[in-house]
C-alpha positions, 0 to 999 in steps of 0.5 A: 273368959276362960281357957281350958287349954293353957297352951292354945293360941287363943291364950296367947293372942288374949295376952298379947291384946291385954298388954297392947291395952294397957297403952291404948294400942289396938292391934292389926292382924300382922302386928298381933303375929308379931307382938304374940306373947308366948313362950319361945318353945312353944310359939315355934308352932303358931305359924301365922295363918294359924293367928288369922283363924283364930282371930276369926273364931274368937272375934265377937266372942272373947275379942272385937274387931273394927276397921281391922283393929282387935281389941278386948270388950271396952276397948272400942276407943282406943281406936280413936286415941291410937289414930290421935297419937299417930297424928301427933307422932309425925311432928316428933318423928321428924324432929327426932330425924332432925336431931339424928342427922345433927348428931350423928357425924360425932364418930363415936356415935354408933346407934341413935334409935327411937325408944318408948311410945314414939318408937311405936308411933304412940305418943300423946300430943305433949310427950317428950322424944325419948332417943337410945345412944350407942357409942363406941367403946368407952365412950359413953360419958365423954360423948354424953358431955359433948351432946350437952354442949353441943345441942344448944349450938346445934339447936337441939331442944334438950328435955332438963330434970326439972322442966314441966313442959316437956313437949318435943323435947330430946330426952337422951333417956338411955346410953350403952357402949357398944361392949355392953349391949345386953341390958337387964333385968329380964322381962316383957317391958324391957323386950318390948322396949328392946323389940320396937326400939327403932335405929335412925342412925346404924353405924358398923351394924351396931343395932344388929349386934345390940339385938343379937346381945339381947337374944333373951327377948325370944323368951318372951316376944318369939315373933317380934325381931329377927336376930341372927349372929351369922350376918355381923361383922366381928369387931376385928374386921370393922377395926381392920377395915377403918384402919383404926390404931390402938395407941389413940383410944387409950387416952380417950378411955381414961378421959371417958372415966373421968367424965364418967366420975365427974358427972356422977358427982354432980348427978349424985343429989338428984339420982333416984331410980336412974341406973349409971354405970361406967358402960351404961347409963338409963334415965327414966323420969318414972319406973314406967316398967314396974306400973306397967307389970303390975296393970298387967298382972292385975288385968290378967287376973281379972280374966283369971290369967294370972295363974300361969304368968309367973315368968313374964315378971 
């Protein structure tokens, strides 16, 4: 397979089906639009009706199509696995509803959002439920510390370091506060991760504010969220609404710190690659972004790709 044209659209949808593949994901017309991978700049000029004519010149020549699904040569089951998966996401889906509204009265919980392979309804059938916590400002620890004590009472199956079987299990995997909604480092995974992150609880427009934080994202997936800074709510103006006083939070930031520091020192022995800080904490059994850059450099290659992609990383 190979493209004269480094700029055509044809490129674009070819690596967008690339890294959908990777996670067994075929994609419908609308959802190639939407998770085009392409330059922001240049992007600005494949209008949507332009992808469905392409997609008819391409198709039975550089892709396929079954059912409405597009997918690359050998990809054909792929349908299968990604119906199976939608079939196994529901269960999880509901549980992670649940698990939302039992949480979601705490008032320093801002965003509790779907993450990972659930949030595109892709998970396999033994998979954990990976949740995004935003909580106010410097807050993070001390409501990390009251969710830990808080779901055995609420009947909350919390996923622990050390469990093998972890099927539908809440993973808490990622905390931000809401002053430190930008996240790093820049690249696809991670605006990918951003991108189809789904909010079940939004407190203040907190979800809003986290896209608009994580504008980046544009540079590599143009299509994928609207981001618009115009329709938030300044800080200012939620604090004068709820009438909320300055003399109080000062006590529960410095109570936050010393929970930051205390579960610090007993995580200390069996961190590895998670990344804590006062203001953001990410848990991630494996570094899923890493293998998943590489697959997809090495498939870009395969396809003689490889040359032009050196800003993906």
């Amino acid at each position: 397979m190979a493209f004269q044209n480094k700029d055509s659209l044809s490129l674009a949808i070819v690596k967008t089906l690339v890294y959908a593949s990777l996670f067994n994901y075929p994609l419908k017309e609308k959802e190639i639009w939407r998770w085009l991978i392409w330059e922001r700049n240049k992007a600005s000029k494949f209008q949507s009706f332009k992808v469905k004519e392409e997609l008819h010149e391409m198709t039975e020549k550089k892709i396929f199509q079954k059912n409405g699904y597009f997918f690359l040569k050998g990809g054909e089951e792929s349908l299968g696995i990604r119906q199976k998966r939608e079939g196994w996401s529901k269960e999880k889906l509901e549980i992670a509803r649940q698990t939302s509204r039992k949480i979601s009265w705490l008032p320093w919980i801002k965003v509790v959002g779907l993450t990972g392979a659930l949030a595109m309804e892709n998970a396999d059938e033994e998979d954990d439920i990976d949740l995004l916590i935003i909580t106010a400002k410097e807050r993070l620890w001390l409501t990390r510390l009251v969710l830990y004590f808080l779901c055995p009472i609420l009947r909350i199956k919390r996923r622990r370091p050390k469990d093998k079987n972890v099927k539908n299990k809440i993973c808490f995997n990622l905390f931000l506060d809401e002053g430190h909604l930008k996240v790093s480092p820049e690249n696809l995974f991670l605006a990918h991760e951003i991108c189809q992150a789904k909010p079940l609880i939004n407190k203040d427009q907190t979800y809003e504010r986290f896209l608009w934080e994580n504008r980046w994202v544009k540079e590599f997936l143009p299509n994928a969220v609207s981001i618009e800074k115009k329709t938030i709510k300044r800080d200012n103006e939620i604090t004068k609404k709820k009438g909320i006083t300055i003399s109080l939070p000062r006590y529960f930031a410095i109570f936050d710190q010393i929970c930051f520091y205390f579960q610090r020192f007993y995580m200390r022995p069996r961190i590895t690659i998670e990344k804590v800080s006062l203001h953001q904490a990410f848990f991630h059994p494996q570094d899923l972004a890493e293998k998943i850059n590489i697959k997809y450099q090495q498939k870009l290659s395969c396809l003689g790709l490889d040359k032009t992609e050196s800003w993906l990383i």
